[in-house]
C-alpha positions in Angstrom: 0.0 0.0 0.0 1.3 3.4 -1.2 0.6 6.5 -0.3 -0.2 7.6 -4.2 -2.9 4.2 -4.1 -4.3 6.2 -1.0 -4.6 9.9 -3.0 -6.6 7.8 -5.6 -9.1 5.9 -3.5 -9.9 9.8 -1.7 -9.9 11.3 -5.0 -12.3 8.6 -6.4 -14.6 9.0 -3.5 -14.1 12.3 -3.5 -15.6 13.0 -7.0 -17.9 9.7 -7.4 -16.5 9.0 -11.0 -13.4 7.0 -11.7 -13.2 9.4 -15.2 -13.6 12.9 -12.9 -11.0 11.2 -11.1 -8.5 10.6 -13.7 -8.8 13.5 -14.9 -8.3 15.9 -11.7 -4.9 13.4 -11.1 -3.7 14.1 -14.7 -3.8 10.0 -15.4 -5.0 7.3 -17.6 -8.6 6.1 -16.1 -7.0 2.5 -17.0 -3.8 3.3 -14.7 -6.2 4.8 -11.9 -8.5 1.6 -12.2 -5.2 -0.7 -12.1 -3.8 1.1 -9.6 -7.5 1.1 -6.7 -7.4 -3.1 -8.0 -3.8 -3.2 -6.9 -5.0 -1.9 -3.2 -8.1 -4.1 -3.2 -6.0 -7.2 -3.7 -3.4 -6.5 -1.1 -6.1 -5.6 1.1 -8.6 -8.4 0.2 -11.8 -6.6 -0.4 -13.6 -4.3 -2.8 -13.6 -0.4 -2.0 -15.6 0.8 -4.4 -19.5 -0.1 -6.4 -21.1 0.9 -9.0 -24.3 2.5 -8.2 -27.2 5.0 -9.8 -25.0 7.6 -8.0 -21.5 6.9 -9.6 -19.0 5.0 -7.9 -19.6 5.1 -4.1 -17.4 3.2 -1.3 -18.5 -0.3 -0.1 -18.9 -0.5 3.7 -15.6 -1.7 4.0 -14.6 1.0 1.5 -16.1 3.3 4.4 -14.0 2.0 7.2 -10.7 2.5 5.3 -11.5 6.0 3.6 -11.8 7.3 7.6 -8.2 6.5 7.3 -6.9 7.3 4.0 -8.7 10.8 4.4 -6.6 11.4 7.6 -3.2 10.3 6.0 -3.8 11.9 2.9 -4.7 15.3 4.7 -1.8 15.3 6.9 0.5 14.5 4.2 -0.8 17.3 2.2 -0.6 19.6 5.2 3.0 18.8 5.7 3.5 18.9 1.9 2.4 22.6 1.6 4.3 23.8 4.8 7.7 22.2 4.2 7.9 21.6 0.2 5.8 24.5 -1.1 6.3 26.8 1.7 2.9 27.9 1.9 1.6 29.2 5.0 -1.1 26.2 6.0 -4.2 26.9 7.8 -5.4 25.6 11.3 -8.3 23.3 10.6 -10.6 22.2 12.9 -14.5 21.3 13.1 -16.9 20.1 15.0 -20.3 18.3 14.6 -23.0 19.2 17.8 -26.5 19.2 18.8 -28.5 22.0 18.7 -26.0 24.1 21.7 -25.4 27.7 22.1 -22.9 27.0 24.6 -21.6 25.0 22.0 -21.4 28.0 19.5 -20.0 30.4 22.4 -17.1 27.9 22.9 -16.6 27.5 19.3 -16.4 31.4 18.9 -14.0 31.7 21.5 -11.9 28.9 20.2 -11.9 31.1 17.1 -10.8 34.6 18.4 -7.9 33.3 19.4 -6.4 33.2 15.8 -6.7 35.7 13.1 -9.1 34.6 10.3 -6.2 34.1 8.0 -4.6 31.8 10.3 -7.7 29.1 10.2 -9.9 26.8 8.1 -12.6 26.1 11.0 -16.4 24.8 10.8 -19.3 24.0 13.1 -22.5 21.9 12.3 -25.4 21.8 14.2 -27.2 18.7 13.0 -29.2 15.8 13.8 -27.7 13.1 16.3 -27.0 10.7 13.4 -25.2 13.1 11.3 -23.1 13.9 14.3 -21.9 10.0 14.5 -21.3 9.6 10.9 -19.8 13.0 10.8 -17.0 12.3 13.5 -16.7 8.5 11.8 -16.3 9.9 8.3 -13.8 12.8 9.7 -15.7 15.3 8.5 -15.6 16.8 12.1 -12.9 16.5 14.3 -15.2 16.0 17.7 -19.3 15.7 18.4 -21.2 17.2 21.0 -24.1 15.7 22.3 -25.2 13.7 25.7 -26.0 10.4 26.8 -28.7 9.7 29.7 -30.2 6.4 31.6 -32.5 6.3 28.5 -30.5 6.7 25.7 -27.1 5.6 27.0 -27.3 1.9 26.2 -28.5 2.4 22.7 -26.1 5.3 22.1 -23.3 3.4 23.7 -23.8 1.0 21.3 -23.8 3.1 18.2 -20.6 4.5 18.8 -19.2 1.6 18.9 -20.3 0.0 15.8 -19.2 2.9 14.3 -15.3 3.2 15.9 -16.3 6.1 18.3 -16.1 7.0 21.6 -17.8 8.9 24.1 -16.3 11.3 27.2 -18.0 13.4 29.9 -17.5 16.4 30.0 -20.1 17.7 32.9 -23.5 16.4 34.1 -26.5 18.7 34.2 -29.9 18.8 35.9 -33.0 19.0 33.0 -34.1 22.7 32.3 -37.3 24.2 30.7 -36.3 26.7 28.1 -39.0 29.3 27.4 -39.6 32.9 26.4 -39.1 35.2 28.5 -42.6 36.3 28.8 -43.8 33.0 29.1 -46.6 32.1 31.5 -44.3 29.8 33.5 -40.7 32.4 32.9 -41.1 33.4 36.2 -41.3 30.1 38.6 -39.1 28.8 40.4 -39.7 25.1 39.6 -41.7 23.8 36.4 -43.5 20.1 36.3 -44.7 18.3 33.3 -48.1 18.5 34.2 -47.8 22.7 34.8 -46.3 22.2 30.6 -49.3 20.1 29.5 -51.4 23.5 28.4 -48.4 24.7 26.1 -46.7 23.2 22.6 -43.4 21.2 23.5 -40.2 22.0 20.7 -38.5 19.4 19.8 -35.2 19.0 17.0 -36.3 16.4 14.4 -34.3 13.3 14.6 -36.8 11.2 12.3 -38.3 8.3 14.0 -35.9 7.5 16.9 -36.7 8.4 20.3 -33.2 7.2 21.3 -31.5 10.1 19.3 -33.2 12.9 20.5 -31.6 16.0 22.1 -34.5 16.4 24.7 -35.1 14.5 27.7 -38.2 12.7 28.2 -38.9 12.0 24.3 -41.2 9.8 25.2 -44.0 11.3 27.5 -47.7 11.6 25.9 -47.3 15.3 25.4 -50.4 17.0 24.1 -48.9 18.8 21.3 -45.6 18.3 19.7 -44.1 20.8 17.9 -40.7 19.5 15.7 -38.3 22.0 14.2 -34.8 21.6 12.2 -33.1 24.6 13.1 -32.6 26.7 16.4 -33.9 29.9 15.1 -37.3 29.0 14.2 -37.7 27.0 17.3 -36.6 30.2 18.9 -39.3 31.8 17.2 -41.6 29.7 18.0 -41.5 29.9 21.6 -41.9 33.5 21.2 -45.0 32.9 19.2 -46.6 30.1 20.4 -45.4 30.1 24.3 -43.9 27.2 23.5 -41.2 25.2 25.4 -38.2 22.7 25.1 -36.3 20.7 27.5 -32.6 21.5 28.1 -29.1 21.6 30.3 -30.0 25.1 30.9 -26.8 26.6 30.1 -27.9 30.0 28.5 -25.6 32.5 26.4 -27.4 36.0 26.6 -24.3 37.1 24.6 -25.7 35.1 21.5 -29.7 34.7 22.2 -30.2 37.9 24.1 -32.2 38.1 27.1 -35.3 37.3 25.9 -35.0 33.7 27.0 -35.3 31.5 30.3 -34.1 28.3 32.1 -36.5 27.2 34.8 -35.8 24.1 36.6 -37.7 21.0 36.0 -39.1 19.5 38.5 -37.4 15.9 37.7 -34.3 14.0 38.8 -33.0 13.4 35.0 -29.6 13.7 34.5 -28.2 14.9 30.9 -24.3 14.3 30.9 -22.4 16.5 28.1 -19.6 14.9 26.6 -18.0 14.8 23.6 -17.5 12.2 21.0 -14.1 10.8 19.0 -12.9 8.0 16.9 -11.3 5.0 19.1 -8.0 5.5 19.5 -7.7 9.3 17.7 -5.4 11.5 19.5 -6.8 14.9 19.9 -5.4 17.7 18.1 -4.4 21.1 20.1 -7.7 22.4 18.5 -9.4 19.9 19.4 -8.5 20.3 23.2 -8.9 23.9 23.2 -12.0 23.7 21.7 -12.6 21.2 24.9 -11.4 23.7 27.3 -14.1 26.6 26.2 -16.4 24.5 26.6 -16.0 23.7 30.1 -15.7 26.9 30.7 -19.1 27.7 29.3 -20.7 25.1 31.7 -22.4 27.5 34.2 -25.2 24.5 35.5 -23.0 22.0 36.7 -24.8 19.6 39.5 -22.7 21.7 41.8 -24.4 24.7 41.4 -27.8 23.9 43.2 -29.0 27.6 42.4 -29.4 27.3 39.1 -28.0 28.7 35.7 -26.5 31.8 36.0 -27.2 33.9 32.6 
């Protein structure tokens, strides 16, 4: 295995035609073709199919693109800053649930380089994208959080899929409302003092297991499901509607317009991050780590409450 047989399979995945392919590496598709059959022999299994959308990786193709995409980017990082001379970016990104705090650590992570100096990105996306995101490399790290309800089935997702799963901090469950709410002003909120008002939730397709909210599977009256924070945002504005949280708040980012009452409930959300098995972190990664500790203001610690 070479690491020119290694350019070609990411190049080939890359583009989804063995012809774009050639072409973008200046070769013979029959020298490309002979050289991907080379790797598949050595290795004993077939990277690529033929499908209705080009050439796209076999499952095992999958597993060893992960790879090849992190050689092949590291070798072309150390190809521009030592042979070309080129200054080369920072690059980091990370895959998250539906976070401000999230967002706020990113950002700080951020100002501590000059925007010339970095290659960065953030996706807030459904639970399933974050997996396949960190398993694909396509983020660096995943934010999201296990429970006594989702833990055994999440647990066993990573693995399947080569990840891992660290704690960062545990936090008590959280209504999140508008400010002018009917309920913005208690000091404790229960499901049944909820039951008049539409409850938010992300859309993670059919799988209670995946969603960010607690309790994803209590009869509520009416269920409200949104793909973005902003409209759900708007829609608690609108429809005095509500969403389940860690109540960590960033009135730097969402304003003041925007509470976190205690639930009256002993759940347990733990915050942690999510890797490939055996990955070491990169300095940006651990950075990135370190703001967001910092932006943990509801730890179990803290029986008062977020502090906004």
């Amino acid at each position: 295995m070479t690491l020119q047989q290694l350019i070609y399979v990411v190049t080939v995945a890359d583009e989804t035609s063995m012809n774009r392919a050639a072409q973008r590496l200046y070769l013979a598709q029959s020298s490309l073709s002979a050289g991907i059959h080379s790797l598949e022999e050595e290795l004993g299994f077939s990277l690529f199919r033929r499908s209705n959308r080009g050439v796209v990786p076999t499952p095992e193709g999958e597993e060893f693109l992960a790879y090849a995409r992190q050689i092949v980017s590291q070798y072309r990082l150390t190809e521009e800053r030592f042979i070309l001379k080129r200054q080369v970016k920072k690059q980091f990104s990370v895959s998250t649930q539906h976070y401000t705090f999230a967002v706020k650590a990113f950002i700080q992570l951020a100002r501590q380089f000059r925007p010339d100096e970095y290659a960065f990105g953030i996706y807030e996306c459904r639970t399933a994208e974050i997996l396949e995101n960190v398993r694909s490399c396509k983020s660096e790290v995943g934010v999201l959080y296990l429970d006594d309800f989702n833990r055994e089935v999440l647990e066993k997702l990573l693995a399947d899929s080569g990840l891992e799963f660290t704690e960062l901090f545990p936090c008590r469950t959280y209504v999140f409302l508008a400010a002018g709410h009917p309920l913005a002003e208690r000091a404790l909120i229960t499901l049944e003092d909820l039951a008049p008002y539409p409850c938010l939730s992300f859309d993670q397709g059919q799988s209670f297991y995946l969603a960010e909210e607690v309790y994803s599977t209590y009869h509520y009256r009416q269920v409200i499901k949104a793909s973005d924070r902003a409209t759900l945002l708007n829609l608690m504005v609108g429809l005095d509607g509500y969403t389940l949280c860690s109540g960590i708040l960033c009135e730097e980012l969402n304003g003041d317009g925007y509470r976190a009452v205690p639930l009256d409930s002993d759940k347990i959300m733990h915050i942690g991050y999510i890797k490939r098995q055996g990955c070491v972190l990169s300095p940006l990664a651990k950075i990135y780590l370190e703001e967001l500790n910092r932006c943990n203001v509801n730890v179990l610690d803290h029986p008062a409450g977020p502090t906004r």
